[in-house]
C-alpha positions in Angstrom: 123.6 119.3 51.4 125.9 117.3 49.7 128.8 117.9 52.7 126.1 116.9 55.3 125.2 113.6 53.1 129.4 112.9 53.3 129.5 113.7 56.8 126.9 111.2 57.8 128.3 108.7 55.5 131.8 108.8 57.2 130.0 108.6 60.6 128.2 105.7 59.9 131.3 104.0 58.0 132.8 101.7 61.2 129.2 100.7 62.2 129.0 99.5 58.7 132.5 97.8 58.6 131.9 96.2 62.3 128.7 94.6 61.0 130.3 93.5 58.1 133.2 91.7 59.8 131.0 90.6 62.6 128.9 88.8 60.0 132.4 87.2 57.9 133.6 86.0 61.5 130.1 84.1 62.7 129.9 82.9 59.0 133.6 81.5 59.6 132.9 80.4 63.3 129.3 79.3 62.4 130.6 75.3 63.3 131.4 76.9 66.7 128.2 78.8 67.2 126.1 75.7 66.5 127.6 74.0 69.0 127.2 76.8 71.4 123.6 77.0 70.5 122.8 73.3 70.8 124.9 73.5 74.2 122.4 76.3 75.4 119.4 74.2 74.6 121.2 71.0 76.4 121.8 73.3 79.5 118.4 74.9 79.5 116.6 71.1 79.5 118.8 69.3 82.4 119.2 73.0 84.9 115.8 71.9 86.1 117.1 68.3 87.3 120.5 70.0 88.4 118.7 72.5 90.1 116.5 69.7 92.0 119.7 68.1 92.9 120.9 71.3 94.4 118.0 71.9 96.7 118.8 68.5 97.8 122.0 69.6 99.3 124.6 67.9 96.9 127.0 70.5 95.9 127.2 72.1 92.1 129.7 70.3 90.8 128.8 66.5 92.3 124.4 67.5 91.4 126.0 68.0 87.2 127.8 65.2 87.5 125.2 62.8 88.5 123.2 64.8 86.0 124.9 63.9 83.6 125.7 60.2 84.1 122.1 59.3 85.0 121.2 60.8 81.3 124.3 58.8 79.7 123.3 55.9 81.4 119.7 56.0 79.7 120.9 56.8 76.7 123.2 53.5 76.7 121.2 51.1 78.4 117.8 51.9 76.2 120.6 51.7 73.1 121.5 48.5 74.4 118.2 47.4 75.0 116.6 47.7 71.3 119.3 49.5 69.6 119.8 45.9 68.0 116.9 45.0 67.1 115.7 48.5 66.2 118.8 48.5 63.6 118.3 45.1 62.2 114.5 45.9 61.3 115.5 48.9 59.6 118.5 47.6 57.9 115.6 44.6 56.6 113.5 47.4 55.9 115.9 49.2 53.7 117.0 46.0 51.4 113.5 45.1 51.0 112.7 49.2 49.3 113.0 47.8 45.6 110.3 45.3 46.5 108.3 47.3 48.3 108.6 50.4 45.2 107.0 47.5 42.5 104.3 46.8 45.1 103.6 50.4 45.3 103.7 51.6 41.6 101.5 48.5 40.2 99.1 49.1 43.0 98.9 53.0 41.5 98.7 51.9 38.4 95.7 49.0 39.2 93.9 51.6 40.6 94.7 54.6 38.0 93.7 52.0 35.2 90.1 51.2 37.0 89.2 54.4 38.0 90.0 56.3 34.2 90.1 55.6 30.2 93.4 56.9 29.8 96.1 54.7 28.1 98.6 52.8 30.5 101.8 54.7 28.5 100.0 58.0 30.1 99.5 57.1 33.5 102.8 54.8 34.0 104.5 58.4 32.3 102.5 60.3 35.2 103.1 58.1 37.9 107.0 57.8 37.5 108.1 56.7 40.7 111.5 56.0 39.6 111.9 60.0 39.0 109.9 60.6 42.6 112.1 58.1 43.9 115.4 60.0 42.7 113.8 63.2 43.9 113.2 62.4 47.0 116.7 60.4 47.7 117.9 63.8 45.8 116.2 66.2 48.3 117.1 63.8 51.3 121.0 64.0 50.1 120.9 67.6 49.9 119.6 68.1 52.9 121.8 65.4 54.7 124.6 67.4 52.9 123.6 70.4 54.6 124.0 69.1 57.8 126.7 67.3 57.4 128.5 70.5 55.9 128.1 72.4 59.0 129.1 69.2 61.4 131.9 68.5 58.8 130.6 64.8 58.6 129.6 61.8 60.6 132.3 62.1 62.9 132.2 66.0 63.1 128.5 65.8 64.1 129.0 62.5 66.9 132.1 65.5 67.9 130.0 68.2 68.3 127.2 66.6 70.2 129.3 65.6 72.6 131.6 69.1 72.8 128.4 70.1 73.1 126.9 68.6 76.4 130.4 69.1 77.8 130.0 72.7 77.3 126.2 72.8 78.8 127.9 71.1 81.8 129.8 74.2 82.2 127.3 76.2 81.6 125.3 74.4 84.4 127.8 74.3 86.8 128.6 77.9 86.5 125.6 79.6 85.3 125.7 82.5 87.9 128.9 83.6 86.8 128.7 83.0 83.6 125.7 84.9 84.0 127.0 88.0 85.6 130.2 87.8 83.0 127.3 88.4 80.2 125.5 90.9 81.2 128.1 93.6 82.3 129.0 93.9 79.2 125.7 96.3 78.6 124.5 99.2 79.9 122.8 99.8 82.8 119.7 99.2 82.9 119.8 96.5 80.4 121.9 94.6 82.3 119.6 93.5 85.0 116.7 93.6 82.2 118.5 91.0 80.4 119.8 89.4 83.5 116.3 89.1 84.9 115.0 87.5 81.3 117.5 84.0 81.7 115.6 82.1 83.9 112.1 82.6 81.9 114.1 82.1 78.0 115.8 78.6 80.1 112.2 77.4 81.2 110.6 77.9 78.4 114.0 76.0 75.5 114.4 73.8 78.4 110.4 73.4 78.4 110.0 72.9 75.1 112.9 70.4 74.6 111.4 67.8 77.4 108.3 68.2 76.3 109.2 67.2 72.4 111.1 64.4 73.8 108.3 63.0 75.8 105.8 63.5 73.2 108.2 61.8 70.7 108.7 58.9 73.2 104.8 58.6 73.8 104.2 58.5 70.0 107.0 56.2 69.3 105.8 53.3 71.9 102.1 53.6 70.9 103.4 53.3 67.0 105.0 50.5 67.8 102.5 48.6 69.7 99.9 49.9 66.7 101.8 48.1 64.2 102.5 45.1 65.8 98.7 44.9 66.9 98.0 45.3 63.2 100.3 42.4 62.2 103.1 44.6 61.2 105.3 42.9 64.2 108.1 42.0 62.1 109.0 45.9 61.3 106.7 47.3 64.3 109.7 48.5 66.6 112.0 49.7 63.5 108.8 51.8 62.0 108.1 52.8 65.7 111.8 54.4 66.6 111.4 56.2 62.8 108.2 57.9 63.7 109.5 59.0 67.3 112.6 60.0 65.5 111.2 62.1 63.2 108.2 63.6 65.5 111.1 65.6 67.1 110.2 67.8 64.1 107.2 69.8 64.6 104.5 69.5 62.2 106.3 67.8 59.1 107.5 64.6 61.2 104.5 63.2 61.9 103.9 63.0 58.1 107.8 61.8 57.2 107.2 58.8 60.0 103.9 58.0 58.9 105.2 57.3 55.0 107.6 53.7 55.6 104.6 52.5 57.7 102.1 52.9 54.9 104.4 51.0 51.8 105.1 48.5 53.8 101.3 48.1 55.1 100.8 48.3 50.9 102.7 45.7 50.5 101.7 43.0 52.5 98.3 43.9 50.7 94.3 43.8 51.9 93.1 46.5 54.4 96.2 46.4 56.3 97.5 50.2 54.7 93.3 51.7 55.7 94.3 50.2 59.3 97.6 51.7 59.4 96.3 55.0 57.8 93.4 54.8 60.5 96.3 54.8 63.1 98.9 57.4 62.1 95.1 59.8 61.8 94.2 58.7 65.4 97.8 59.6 66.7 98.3 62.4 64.4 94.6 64.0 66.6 96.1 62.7 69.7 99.3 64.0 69.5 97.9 67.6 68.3 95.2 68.3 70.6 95.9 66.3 73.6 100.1 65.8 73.8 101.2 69.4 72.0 99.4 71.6 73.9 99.6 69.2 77.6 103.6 69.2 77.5 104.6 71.2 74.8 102.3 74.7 73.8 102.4 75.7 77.7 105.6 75.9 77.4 106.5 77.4 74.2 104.0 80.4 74.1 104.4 80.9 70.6 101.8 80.6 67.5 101.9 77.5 65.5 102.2 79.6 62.8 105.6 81.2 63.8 106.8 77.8 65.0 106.1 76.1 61.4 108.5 79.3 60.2 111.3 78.5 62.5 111.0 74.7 61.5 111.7 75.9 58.2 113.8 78.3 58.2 115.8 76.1 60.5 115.7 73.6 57.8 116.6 75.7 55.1 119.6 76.9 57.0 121.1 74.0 58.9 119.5 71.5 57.3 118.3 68.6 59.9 119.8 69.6 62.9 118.6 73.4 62.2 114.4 72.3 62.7 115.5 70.8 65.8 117.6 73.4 67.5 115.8 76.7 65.7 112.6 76.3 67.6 113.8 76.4 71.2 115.7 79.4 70.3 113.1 80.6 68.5 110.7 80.3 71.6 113.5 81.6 73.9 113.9 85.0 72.0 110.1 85.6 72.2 110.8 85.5 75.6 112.7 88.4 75.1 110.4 90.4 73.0 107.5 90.0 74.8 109.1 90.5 78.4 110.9 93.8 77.1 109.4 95.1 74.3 105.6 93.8 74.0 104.6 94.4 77.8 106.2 97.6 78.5 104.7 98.9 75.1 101.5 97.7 76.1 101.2 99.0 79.8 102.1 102.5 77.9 99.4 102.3 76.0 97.1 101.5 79.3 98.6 104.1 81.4 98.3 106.6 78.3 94.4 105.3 77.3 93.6 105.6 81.4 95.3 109.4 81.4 93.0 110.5 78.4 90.1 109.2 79.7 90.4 111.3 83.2 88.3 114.5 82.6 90.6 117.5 82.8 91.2 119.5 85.9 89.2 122.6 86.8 90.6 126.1 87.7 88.9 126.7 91.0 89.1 130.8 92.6 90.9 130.9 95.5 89.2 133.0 98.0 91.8 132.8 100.8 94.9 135.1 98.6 95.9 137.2 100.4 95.7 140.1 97.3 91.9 139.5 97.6 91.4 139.9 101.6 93.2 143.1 101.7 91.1 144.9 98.5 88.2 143.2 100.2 89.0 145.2 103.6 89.9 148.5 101.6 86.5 148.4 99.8 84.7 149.1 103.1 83.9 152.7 104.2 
């Protein structure tokens, strides 16, 4: 027993040591593979405009190219646009915190005072928001930190987002032989199982992606005209690009871009923050039963549930950048379970169900042998 036990442990020794290095070498390369990763999700958003382009008759290289200036061309001129004015609102915004913390912690305490008989020591003690204030800044370092440990900084992260839509343009370009490079390297059949699976794991990141952004850009404009309806003008557009910013992130933006709206609508006083609140709830309802699943759950095909995990796991990994690149992968591997382990597993189980069910065949006396006719003849006198 005990040589078998050695044996087995020796053959299973280089699996072991493989898996261990390959592990030390993505931990090492992990900067690199986040760029790849965030490069796949590009790719997988603008192949369905490059693709469009193709059909068109422009050749690859000129339909990427004009791909790709057309998006950088948005980029800058909506940047150009209200990138000002967006900036200076929040830079206003940001002095104007201290002021807006006293208007929030007398208003708790107001209200903690009128509503119970406990001392003011005990309630200013419970409703520290100098310690929830160092907390959260705390928390939002940490998790800043995280990022910014992965992208190496500001100017590693502004570096890797652009290596990173140079290398999707590669990828778009040359996607067949990329493609084809890939996929030889497993065994047949796998290879065309796997090669088949690209085009449904690209439309559904790719799917995802655009629809998040256009969700994010609806939210963000009708923020903006919200507030500025409300008589919030002077921060309206600032509040508006934070709450389209942050709805990128499924399920926890919409809270995190809903919280500098309300203090400031506290601080200017009167029913202004129950208007405000009245707003983020009516988006908040629009945005998860009308927007999410219209542009975004057709294309994801994955319970909420399991997307809330991959937001947080992404976030617990990679920090900010991880809840917004984590879910498209997330959506594009359940593209691979369900295409090539889920369905085949469950026409099995049909086919097997539908073979048990048949009533089993019956032994049926052949008259025509041939044994038979001749002992029939010999029987006769």
């Amino acid at each position: 027993m005990s040589e078998q036990r050695f044996s087995i442990s020796l053959a299973t020794l280089p699996i072991v040591l493989i898996t261990g290095l390959s592990l030390v070498l993505c931990w090492q390369l992990r900067q690199l593979l986040l760029i790849v990763m965030i490069a796949v999700v590009v790719a997988a958003s603008l192949s369905p405009v490059v693709n469009r382009f193709d059909r068109l008759g422009l050749p690859r290289w000129l339909a990427v190219l004009t791909t790709y200036i057309g998006l950088v061309s948005i980029i800058v001129g909506v940047g150009l646009v209200i990138g000002p004015s967006v900036s200076q609102q929040i830079e206003r915004l940001i002095r104007q915190l201290p002021t807006f913390a006293d208007i929030l912690r007398a208003t708790i305490e107001y209200w903690a005072l009128r509503l119970s008989n406990a001392p003011p020591e005990l309630i200013r003690q419970f409703f520290d928001l100098q310690s929830l204030t160092g907390w959260l800044i705390g928390s939002s370092q940490q998790l800043l930190l995280r990022s910014y440990g992965i992208t190496r900084g500001i100017l590693g992260g502004v570096f890797s987002i652009i290596l990173s839509i140079l290398i999707s343009g590669y990828m778009v370009a040359d996607s067949q032989t990329l493609l084809r490079s890939l996929v030889q390297l497993f065994p047949t059949p796998w290879d065309d199982r796997l090669a088949a699976q690209v085009v449904p794991m690209a439309n559904r990141m790719g799917g995802y992606i655009r629809g998040r952004l256009l969700v994010s850009l609806i939210l963000g404009v009708a923020t903006t005209l919200g507030l500025s309806f409300l008589g919030m003008g002077e921060f309206a557009l600032g509040l508006g690009a934070i709450a389209g910013v942050t709805n990128l992130i499924p399920f926890i933006g919409p809270i995190l871009g809903s919280i500098p709206a309300l203090i400031v609508a506290l601080s200017l006083g009167g029913w202004t923050v129950l208007w405000v609140l009245i707003l983020f709830v009516i988006i908040q309802n629009v945005e998860t039963y009308v927007l999410d699943p219209l542009l975004v759950g057709s294309s994801v095909g994955v319970h909420p549930l399991y997307q809330l995990l991959s937001v947080l796991g992404g976030v617990q990994v990679l920090g900010i950048i991880g809840a917004l690149i984590v879910p498209p992968w997330f959506a594009g591997v359940a593209v691979l379970v369900e295409n090539l382990y889920l369905r085949p597993k469950l026409l099995a189980e049909r086919r097997h169900s539908r073979l048990s069910s048949l009533p089993p065949p019956r032994r049926r006396r052949d008259r025509s042998h041939p044994t038979l006719s001749i002992r029939a003849r010999g029987s006769v006198p």
